[in-house]
KEMILO-94137 format. One record per residue (C-alpha): x, y, z; residue number from 1; residue in three letters. Coordinates in pm, 1 decimal, padded with zeros to 6 digits. Layout:
<nodes>
<node><xx>X</xx><yy>Y</yy><zz>Z</zz><k>NUM</k><r>ALA</r></node>
...
</nodes>
This chain:
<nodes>
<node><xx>-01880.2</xx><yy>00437.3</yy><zz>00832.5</zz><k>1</k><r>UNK</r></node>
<node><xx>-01603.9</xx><yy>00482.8</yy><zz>01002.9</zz><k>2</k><r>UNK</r></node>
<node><xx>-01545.6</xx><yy>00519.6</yy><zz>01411.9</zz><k>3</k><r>UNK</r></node>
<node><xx>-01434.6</xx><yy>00862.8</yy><zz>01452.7</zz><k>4</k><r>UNK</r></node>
<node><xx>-01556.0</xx><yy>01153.3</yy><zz>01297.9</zz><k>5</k><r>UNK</r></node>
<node><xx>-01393.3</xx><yy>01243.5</yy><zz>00991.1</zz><k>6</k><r>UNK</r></node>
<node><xx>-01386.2</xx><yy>01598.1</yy><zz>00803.9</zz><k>7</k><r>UNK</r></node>
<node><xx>-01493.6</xx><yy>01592.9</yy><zz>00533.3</zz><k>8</k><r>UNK</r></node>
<node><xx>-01357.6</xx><yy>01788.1</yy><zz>00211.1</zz><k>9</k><r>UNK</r></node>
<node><xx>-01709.9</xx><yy>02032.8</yy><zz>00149.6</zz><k>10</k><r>UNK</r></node>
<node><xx>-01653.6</xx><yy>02094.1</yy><zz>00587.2</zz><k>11</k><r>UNK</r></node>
<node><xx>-01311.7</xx><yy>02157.4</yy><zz>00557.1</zz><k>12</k><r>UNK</r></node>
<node><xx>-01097.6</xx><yy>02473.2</yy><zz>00621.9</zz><k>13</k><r>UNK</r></node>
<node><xx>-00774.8</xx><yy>02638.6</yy><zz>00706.2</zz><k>14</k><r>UNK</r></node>
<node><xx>-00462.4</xx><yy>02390.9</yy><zz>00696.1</zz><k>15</k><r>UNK</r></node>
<node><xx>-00708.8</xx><yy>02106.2</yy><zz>00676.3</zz><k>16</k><r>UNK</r></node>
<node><xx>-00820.5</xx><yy>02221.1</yy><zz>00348.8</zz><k>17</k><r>UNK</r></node>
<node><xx>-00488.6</xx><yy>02277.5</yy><zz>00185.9</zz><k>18</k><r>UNK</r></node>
<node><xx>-00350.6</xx><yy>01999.1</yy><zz>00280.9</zz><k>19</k><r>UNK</r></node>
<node><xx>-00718.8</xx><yy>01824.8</yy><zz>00106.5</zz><k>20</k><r>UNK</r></node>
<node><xx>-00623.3</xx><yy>02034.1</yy><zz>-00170.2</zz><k>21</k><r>UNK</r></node>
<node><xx>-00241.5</xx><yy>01945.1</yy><zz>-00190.4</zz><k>22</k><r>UNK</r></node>
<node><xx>-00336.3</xx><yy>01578.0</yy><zz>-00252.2</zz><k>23</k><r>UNK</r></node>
<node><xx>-00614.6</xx><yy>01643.2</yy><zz>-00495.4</zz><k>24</k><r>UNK</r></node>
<node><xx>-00398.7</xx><yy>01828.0</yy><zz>-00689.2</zz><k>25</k><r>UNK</r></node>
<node><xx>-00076.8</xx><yy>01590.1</yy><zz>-00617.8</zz><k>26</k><r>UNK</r></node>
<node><xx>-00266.1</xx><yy>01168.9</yy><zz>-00626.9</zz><k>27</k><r>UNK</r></node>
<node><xx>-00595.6</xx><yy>01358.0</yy><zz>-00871.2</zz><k>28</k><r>UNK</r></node>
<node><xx>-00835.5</xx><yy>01260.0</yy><zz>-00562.8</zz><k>29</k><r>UNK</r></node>
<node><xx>-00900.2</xx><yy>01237.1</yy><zz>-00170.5</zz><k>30</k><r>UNK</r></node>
<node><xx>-00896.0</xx><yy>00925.2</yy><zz>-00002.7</zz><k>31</k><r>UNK</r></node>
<node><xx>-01106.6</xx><yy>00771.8</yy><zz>00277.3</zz><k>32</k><r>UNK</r></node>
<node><xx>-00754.1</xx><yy>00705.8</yy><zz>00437.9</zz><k>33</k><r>UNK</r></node>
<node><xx>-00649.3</xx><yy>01051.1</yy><zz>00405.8</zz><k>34</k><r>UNK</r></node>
<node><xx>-00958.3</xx><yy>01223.3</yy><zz>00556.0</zz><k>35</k><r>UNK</r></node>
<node><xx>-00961.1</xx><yy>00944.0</yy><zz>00857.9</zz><k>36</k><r>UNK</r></node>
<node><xx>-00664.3</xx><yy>01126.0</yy><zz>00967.7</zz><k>37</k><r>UNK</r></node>
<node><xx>-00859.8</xx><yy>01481.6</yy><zz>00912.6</zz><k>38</k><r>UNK</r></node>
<node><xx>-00882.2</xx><yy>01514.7</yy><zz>01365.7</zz><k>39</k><r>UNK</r></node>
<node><xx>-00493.6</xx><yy>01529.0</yy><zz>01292.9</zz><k>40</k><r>UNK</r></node>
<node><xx>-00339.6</xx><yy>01756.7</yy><zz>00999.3</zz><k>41</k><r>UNK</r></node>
<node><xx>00014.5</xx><yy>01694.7</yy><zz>01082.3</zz><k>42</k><r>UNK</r></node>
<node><xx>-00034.2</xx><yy>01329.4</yy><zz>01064.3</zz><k>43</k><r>UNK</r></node>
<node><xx>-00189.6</xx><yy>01342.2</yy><zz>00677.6</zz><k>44</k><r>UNK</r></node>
<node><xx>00092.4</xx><yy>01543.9</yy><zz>00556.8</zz><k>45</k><r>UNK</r></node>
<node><xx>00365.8</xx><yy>01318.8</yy><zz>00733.1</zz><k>46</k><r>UNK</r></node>
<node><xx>00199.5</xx><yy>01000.2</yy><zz>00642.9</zz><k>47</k><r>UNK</r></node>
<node><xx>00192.1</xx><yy>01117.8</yy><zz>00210.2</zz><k>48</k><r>UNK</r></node>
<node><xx>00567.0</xx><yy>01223.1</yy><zz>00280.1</zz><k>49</k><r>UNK</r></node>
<node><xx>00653.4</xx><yy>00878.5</yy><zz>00397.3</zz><k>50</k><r>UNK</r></node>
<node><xx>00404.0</xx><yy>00680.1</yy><zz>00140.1</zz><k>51</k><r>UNK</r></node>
<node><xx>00562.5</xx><yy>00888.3</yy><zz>-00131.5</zz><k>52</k><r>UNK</r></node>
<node><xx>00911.2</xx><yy>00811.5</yy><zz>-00039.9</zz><k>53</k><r>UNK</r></node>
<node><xx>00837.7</xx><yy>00409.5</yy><zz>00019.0</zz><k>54</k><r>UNK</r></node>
<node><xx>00632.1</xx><yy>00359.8</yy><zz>-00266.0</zz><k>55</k><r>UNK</r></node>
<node><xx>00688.5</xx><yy>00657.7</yy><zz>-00526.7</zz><k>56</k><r>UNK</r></node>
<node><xx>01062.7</xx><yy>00757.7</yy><zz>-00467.4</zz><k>57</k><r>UNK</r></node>
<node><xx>01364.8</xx><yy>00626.5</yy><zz>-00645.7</zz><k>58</k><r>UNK</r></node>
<node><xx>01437.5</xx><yy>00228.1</yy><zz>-00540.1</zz><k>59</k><r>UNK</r></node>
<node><xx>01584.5</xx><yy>-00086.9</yy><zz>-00734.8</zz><k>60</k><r>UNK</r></node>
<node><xx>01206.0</xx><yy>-00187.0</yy><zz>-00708.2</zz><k>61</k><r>UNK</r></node>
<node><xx>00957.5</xx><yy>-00116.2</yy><zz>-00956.2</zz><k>62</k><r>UNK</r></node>
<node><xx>00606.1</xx><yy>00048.1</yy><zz>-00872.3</zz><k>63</k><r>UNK</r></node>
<node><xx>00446.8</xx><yy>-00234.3</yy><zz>-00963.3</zz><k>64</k><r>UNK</r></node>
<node><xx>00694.0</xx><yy>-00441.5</yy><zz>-00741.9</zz><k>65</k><r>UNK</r></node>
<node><xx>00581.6</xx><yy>-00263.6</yy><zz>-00435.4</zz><k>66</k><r>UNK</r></node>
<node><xx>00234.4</xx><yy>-00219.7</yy><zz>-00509.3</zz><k>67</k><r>UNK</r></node>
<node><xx>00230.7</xx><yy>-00586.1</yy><zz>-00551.8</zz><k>68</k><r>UNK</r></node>
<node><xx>00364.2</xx><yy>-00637.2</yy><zz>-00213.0</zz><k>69</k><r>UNK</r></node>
<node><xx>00103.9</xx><yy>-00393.4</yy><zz>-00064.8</zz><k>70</k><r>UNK</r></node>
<node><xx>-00152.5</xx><yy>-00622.2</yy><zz>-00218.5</zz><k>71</k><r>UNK</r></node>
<node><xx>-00017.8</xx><yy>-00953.0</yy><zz>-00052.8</zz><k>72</k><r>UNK</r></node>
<node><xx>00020.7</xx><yy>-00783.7</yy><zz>00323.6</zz><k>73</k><r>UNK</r></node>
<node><xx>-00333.3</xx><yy>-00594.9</yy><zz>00302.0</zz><k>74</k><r>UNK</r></node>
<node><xx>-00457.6</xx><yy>-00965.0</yy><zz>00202.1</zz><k>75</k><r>UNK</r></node>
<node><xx>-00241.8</xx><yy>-01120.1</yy><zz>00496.8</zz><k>76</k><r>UNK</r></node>
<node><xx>-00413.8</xx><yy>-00881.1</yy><zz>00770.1</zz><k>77</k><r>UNK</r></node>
<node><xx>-00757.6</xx><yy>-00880.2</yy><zz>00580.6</zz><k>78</k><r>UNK</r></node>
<node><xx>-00772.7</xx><yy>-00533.0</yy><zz>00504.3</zz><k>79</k><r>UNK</r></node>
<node><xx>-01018.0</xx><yy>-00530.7</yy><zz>00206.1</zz><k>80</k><r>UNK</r></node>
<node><xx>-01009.8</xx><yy>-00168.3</yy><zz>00151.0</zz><k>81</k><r>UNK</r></node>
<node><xx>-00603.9</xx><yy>-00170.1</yy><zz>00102.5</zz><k>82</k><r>UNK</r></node>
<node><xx>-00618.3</xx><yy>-00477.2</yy><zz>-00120.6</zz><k>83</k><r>UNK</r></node>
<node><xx>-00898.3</xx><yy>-00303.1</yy><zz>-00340.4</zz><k>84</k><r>UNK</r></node>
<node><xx>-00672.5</xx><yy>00051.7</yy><zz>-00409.3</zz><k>85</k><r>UNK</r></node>
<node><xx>-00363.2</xx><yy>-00104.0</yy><zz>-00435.7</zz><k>86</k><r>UNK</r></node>
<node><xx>-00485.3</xx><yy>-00378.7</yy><zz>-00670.0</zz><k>87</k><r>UNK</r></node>
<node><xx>-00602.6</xx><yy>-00107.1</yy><zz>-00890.5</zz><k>88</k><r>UNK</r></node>
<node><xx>-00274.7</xx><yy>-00004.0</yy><zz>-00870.8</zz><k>89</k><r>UNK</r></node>
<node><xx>-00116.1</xx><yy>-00315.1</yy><zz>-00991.7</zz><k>90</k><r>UNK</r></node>
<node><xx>-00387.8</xx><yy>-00348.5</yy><zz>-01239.7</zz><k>91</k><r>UNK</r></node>
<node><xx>-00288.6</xx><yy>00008.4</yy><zz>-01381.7</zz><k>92</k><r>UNK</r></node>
<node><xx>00063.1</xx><yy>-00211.1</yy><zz>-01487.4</zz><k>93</k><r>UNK</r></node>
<node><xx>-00091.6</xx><yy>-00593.9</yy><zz>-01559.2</zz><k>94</k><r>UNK</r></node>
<node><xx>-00428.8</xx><yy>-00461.5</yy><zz>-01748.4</zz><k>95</k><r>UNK</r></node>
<node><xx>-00533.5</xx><yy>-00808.7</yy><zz>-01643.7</zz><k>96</k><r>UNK</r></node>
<node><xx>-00862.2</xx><yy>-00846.2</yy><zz>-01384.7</zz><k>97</k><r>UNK</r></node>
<node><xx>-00802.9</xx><yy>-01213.9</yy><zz>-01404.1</zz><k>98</k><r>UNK</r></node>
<node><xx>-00486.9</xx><yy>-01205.4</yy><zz>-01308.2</zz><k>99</k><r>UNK</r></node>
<node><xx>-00548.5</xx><yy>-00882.8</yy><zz>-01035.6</zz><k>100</k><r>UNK</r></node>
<node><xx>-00830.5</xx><yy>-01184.4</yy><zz>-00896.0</zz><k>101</k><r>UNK</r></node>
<node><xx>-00528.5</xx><yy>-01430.1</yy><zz>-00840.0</zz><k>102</k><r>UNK</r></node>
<node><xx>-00314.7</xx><yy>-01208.9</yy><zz>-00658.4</zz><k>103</k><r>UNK</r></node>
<node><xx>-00581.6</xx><yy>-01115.6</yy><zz>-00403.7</zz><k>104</k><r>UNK</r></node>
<node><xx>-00712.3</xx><yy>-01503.4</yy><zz>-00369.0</zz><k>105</k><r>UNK</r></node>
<node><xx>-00350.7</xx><yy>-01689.9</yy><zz>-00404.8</zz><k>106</k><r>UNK</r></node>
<node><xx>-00042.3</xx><yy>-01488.0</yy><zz>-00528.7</zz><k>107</k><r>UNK</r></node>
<node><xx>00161.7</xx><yy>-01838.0</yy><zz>-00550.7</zz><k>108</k><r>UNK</r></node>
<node><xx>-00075.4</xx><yy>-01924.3</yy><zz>-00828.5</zz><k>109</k><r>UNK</r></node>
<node><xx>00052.6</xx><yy>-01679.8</yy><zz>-01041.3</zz><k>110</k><r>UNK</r></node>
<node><xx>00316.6</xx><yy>-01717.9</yy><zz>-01320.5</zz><k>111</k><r>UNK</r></node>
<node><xx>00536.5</xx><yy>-01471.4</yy><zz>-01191.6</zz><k>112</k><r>UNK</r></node>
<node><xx>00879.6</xx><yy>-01396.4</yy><zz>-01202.9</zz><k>113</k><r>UNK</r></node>
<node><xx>01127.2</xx><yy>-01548.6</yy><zz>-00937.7</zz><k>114</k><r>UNK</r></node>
<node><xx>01190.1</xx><yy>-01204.7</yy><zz>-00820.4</zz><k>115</k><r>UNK</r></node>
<node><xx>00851.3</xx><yy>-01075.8</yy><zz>-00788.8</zz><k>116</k><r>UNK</r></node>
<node><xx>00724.6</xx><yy>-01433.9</yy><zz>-00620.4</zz><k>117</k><r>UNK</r></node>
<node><xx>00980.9</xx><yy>-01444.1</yy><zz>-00357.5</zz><k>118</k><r>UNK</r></node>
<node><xx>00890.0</xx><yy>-01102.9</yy><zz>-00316.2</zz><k>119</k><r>UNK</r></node>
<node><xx>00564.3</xx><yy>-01195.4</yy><zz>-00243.1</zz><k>120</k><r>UNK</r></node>
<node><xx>00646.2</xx><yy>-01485.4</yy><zz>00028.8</zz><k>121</k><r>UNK</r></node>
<node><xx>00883.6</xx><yy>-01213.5</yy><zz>00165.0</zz><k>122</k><r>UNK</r></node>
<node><xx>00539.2</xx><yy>-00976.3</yy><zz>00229.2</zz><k>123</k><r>UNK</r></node>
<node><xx>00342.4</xx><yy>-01241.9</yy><zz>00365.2</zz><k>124</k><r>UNK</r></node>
<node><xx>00642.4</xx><yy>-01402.2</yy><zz>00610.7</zz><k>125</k><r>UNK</r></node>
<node><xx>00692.3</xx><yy>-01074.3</yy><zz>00743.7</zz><k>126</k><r>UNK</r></node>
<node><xx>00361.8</xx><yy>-00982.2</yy><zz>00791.5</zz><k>127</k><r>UNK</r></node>
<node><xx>00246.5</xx><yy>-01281.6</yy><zz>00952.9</zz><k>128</k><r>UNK</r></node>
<node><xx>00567.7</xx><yy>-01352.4</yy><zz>01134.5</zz><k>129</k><r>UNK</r></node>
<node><xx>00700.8</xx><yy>-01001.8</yy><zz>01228.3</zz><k>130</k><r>UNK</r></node>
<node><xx>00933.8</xx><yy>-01167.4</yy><zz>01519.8</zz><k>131</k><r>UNK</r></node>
<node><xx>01057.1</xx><yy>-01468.4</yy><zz>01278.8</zz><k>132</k><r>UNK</r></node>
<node><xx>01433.8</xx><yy>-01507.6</yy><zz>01139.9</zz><k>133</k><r>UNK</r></node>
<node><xx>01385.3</xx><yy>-01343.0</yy><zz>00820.6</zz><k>134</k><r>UNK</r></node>
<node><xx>01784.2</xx><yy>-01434.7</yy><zz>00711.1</zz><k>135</k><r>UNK</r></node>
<node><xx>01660.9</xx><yy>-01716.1</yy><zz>00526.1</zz><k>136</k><r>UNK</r></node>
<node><xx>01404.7</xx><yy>-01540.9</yy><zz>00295.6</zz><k>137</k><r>UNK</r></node>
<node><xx>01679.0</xx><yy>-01208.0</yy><zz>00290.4</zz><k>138</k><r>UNK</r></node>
<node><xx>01895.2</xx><yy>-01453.4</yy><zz>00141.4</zz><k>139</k><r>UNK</r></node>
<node><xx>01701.5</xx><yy>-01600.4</yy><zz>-00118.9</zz><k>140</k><r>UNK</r></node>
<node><xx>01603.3</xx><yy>-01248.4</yy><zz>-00192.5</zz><k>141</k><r>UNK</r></node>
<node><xx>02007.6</xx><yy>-01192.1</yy><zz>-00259.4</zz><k>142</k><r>UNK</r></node>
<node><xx>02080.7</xx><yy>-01519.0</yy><zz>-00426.7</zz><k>143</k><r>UNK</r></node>
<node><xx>01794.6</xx><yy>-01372.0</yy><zz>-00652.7</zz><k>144</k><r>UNK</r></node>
<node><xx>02023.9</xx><yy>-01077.0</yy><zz>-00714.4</zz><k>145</k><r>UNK</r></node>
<node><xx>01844.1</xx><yy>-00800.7</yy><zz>-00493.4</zz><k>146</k><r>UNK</r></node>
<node><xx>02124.9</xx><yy>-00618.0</yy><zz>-00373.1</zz><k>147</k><r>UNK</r></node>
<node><xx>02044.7</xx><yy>-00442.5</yy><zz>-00011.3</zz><k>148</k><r>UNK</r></node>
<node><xx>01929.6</xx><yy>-00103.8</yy><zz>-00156.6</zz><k>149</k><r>UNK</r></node>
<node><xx>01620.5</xx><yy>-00330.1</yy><zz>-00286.9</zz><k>150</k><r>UNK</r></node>
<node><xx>01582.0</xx><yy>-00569.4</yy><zz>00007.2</zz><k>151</k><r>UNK</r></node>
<node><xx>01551.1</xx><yy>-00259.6</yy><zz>00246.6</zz><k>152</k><r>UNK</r></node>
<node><xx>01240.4</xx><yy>-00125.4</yy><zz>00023.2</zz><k>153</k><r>UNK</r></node>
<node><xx>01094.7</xx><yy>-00376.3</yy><zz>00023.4</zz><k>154</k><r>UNK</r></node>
<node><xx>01131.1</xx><yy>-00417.7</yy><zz>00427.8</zz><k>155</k><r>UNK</r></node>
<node><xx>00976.3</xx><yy>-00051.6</yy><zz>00425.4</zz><k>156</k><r>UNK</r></node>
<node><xx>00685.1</xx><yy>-00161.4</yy><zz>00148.4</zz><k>157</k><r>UNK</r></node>
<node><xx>00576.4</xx><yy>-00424.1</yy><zz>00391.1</zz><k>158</k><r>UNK</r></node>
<node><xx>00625.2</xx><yy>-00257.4</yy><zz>00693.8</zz><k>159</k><r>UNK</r></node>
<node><xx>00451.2</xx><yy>00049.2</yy><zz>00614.3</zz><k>160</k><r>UNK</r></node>
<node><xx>00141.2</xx><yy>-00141.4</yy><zz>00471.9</zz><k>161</k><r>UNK</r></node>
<node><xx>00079.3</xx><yy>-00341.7</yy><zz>00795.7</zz><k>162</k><r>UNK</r></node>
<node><xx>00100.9</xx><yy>00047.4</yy><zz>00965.0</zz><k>163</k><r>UNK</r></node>
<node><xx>-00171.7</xx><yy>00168.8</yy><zz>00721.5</zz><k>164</k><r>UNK</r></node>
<node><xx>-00358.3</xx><yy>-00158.4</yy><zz>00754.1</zz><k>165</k><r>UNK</r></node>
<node><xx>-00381.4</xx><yy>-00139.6</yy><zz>01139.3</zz><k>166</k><r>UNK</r></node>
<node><xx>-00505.9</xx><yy>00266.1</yy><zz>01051.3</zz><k>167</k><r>UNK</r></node>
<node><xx>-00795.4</xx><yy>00153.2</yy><zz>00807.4</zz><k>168</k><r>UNK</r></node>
<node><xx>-00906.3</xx><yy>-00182.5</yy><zz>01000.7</zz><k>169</k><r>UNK</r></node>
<node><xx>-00841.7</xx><yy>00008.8</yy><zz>01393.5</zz><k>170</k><r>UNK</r></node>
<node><xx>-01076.4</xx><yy>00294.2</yy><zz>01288.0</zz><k>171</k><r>UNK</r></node>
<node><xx>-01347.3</xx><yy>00138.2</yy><zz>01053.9</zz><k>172</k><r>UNK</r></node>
<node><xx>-01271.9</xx><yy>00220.6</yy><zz>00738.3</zz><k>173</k><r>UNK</r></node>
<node><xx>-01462.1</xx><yy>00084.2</yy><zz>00476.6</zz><k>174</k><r>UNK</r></node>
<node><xx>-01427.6</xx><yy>-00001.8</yy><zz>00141.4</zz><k>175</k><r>UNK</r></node>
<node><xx>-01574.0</xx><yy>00227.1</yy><zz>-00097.7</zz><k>176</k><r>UNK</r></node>
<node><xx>-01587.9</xx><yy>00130.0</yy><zz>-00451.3</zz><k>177</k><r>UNK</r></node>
<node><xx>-01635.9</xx><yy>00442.1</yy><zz>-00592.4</zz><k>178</k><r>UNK</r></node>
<node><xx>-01307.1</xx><yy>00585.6</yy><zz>-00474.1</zz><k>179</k><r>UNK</r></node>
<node><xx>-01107.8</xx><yy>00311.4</yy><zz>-00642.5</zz><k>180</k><r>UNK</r></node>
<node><xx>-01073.8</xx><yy>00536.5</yy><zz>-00993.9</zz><k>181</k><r>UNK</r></node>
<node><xx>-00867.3</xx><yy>00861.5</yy><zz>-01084.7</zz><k>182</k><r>UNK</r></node>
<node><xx>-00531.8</xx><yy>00828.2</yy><zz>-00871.1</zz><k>183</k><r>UNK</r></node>
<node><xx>-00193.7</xx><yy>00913.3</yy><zz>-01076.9</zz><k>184</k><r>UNK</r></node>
<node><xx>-00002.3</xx><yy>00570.1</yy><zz>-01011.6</zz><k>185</k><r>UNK</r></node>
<node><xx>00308.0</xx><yy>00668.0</yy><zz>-01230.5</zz><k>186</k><r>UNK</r></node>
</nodes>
């Protein structure tokens, strides 16, 4: 359960409950990391606008790139209920639970492609060395052939995933199995 105390969709009304209704309607269910946010309207409908843009919106990278990434930071700060959502994300693209299982225990384990592994170190420098001199692994990013446009996304990927992390592991939020099936990931 988490910390605070949440609204629920049935005890929801007003602006609270469009905006509930918005993302039904828009992701085909309400998450536990929407409604933590219920105290705060403003803050759910800013938060999809910006997780829409970074991992929805046009980019160089694929969805499955940047849910990828989300996997590997969630797993870097030990948010379980992150890892879980957005490995059913990935999973929507790989159709592989084996493989899904890698990714969450050891990414560098996987036969991936340069691209998408480097993209993966990238996730897990950056998360666990924020303050580090990320040149070198920007570079091998662009020796790779990501041009900026790319390397940027995935800077905001990675960045916004240790925000949302910090929101689900600061206020309690726990994993709920149940809630992993229904989302539109295309």
């Amino acid at each position: 359960m988490a910390y605070i105390d949440v609204t629920s969709y049935n005890d929801s009304e007003g602006k609270l409950r469009e905006i509930y209704d918005g993302l039904i309607e828009s992701r085909g269910k309400l998450a536990d990391v929407h409604m933590i946010q219920s105290l705060n309207p403003e803050s759910i409908v800013n938060h999809m606008d910006l997780y829409m843009t970074i991992m929805f919106g046009k980019s160089p990278l694929r969805r499955v790139q940047r849910e990828m990434m989300a996997v590997v930071v969630s797993k870097n700060n030990d948010c379980d209920y992150c890892q879980m959502h957005h490995a059913a994300a990935v999973n929507h693209y790989w159709k592989d639970e084996g493989k899904i299982e890698q990714l969450k225990a050891d990414y560098s384990q996987l036969d991936l492609s340069e691209v998408d592994m480097q993209l993966c170190h990238y996730a897990k420098e950056l998360t666990k060395n924020p303050n580090h001199q990320n040149e070198e692994s920007i570079q091998k990013l662009k020796d790779l052939g990501l041009k900026d446009r790319a390397i940027l996304d995935a800077t905001l990927v990675i960045s916004y995933f240790n925000f949302v992390n910090r929101i689900v592991l600061g206020l309690g939020l726990n994993v709920n199995e149940e809630e992993l099936e229904g989302y539109n990931y295309d």
